[in-house]
MARVO-140636 format. One line per 8 residues: number of its first residue (from 1); their letters; for each residue x, y, z of N, C-alpha, C, O. Coordinates in steps of 0.2 Angstrom, whole numbers. Layout:
<nodes>
NUM) A) X:Y:Z:X:Y:Z:X:Y:Z:X:Y:Z; ...
</nodes>
This chain:
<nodes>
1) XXXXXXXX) 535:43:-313:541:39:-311:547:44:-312:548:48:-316; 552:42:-306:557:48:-306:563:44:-310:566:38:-309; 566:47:-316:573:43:-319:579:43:-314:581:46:-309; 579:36:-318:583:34:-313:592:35:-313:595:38:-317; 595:34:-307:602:39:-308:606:39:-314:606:33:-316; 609:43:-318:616:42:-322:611:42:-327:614:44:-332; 603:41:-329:601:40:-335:598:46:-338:597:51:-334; 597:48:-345:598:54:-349:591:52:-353:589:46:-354
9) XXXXXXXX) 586:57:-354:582:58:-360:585:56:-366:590:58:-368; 581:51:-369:581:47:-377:577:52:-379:572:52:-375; 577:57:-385:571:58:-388:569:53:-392:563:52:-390; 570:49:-396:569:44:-400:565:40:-397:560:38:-401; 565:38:-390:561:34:-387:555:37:-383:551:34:-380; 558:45:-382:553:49:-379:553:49:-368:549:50:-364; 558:46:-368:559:44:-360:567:44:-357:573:43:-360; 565:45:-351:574:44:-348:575:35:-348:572:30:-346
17) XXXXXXXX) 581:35:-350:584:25:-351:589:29:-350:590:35:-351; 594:21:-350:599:18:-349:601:16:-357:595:15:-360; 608:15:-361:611:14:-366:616:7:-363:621:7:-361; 612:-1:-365:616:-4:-362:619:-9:-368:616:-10:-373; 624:-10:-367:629:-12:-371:633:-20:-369:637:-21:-364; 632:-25:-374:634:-32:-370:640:-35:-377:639:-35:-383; 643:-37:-374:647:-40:-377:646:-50:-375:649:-52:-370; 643:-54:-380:644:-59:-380:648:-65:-382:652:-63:-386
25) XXXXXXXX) 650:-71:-380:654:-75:-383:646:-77:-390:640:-77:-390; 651:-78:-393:644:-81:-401:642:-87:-400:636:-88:-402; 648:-92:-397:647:-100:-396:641:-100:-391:636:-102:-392; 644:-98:-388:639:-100:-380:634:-96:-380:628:-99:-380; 634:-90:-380:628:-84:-379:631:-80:-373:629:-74:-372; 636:-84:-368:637:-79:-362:639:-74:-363:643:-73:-367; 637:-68:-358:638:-62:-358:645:-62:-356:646:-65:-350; 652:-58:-360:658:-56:-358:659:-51:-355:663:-50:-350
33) XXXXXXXX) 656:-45:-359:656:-39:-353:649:-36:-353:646:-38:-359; 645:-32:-347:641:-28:-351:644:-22:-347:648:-21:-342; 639:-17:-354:642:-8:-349:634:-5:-350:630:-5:-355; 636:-2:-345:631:3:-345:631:11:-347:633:14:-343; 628:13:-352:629:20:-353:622:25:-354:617:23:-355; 625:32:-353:618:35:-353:615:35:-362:618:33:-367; 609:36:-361:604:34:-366:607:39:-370:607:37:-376; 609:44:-369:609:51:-375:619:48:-379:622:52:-382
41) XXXXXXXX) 620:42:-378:626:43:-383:624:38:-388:619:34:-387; 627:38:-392:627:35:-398:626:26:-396:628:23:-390; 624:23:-401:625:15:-400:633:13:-403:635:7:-402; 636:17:-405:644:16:-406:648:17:-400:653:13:-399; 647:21:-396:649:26:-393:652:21:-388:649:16:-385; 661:22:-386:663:17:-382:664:10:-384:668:7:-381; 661:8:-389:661:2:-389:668:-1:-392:670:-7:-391; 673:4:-397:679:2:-399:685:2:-394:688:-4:-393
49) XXXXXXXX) 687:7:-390:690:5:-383:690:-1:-378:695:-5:-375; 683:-3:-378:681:-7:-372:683:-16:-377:685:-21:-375; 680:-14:-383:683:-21:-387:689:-21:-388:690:-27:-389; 693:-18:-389:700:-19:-388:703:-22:-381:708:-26:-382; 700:-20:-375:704:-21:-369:701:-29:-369:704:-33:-367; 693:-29:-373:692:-38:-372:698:-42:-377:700:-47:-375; 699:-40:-383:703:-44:-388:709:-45:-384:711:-51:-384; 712:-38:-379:719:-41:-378:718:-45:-369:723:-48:-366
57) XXXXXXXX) 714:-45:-368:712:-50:-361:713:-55:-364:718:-58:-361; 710:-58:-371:709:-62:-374:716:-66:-376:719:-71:-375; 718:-61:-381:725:-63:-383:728:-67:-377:730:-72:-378; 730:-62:-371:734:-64:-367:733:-71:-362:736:-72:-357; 730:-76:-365:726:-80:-362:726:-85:-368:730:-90:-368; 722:-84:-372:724:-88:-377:727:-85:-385:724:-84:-391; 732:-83:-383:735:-80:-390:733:-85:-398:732:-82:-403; 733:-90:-397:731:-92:-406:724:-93:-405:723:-99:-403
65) XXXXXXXX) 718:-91:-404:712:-91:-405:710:-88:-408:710:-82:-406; 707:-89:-413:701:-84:-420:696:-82:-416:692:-85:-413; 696:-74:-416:693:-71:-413:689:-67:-419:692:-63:-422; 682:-68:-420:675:-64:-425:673:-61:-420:672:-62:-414; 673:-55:-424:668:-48:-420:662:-47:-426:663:-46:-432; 657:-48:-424:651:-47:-426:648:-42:-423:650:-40:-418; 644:-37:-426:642:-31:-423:634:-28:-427:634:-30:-433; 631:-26:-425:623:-23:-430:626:-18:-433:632:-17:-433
73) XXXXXXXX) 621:-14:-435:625:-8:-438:622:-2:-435:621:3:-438; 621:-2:-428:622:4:-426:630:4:-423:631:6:-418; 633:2:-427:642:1:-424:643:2:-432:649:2:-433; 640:4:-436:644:2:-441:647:9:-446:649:9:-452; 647:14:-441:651:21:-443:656:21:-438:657:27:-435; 658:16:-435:665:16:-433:671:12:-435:670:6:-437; 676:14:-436:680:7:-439:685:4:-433:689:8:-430; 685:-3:-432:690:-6:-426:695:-10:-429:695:-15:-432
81) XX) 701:-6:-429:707:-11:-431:710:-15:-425:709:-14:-419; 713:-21:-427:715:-25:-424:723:-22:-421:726:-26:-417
</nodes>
């Protein structure tokens, strides 16, 4: 099987993938962004930029809404300030 475009060798998993990255709402389950990236970056990697530009989409839209970011911990050697 030939890898597929843009995708990178995982040794961890021993094959060429994709590194895919979703941001949900928590209430509903719907997906708000996803991204795609190659397999060889970190499971942090990107994720604090692209959740910024979601919080202030958000803001801008509904400014008083409590917004929880929930996250696993392959995120959790980064720090995201507000």
């Amino acid at each position: 099987m030939e890898p597929k475009q843009l995708s990178m060798f995982n040794r961890y998993y021993g094959k060429f993938m994709l590194n895919e990255l979703f941001f949900h709402n928590g209430k509903t389950g719907q997906i708000i962004s996803p991204v795609l990236r190659p397999s060889n970056s970190h499971s942090n990697r990107w994720y604090v930029g692209i959740l910024r530009r979601i919080v202030r989409k958000i803001r801008a839209t509904y400014p008083d809404l409590e917004i929880i970011i929930r996250t696993d911990s392959g995120f959790s050697c980064t720090l995201f300030t507000n």
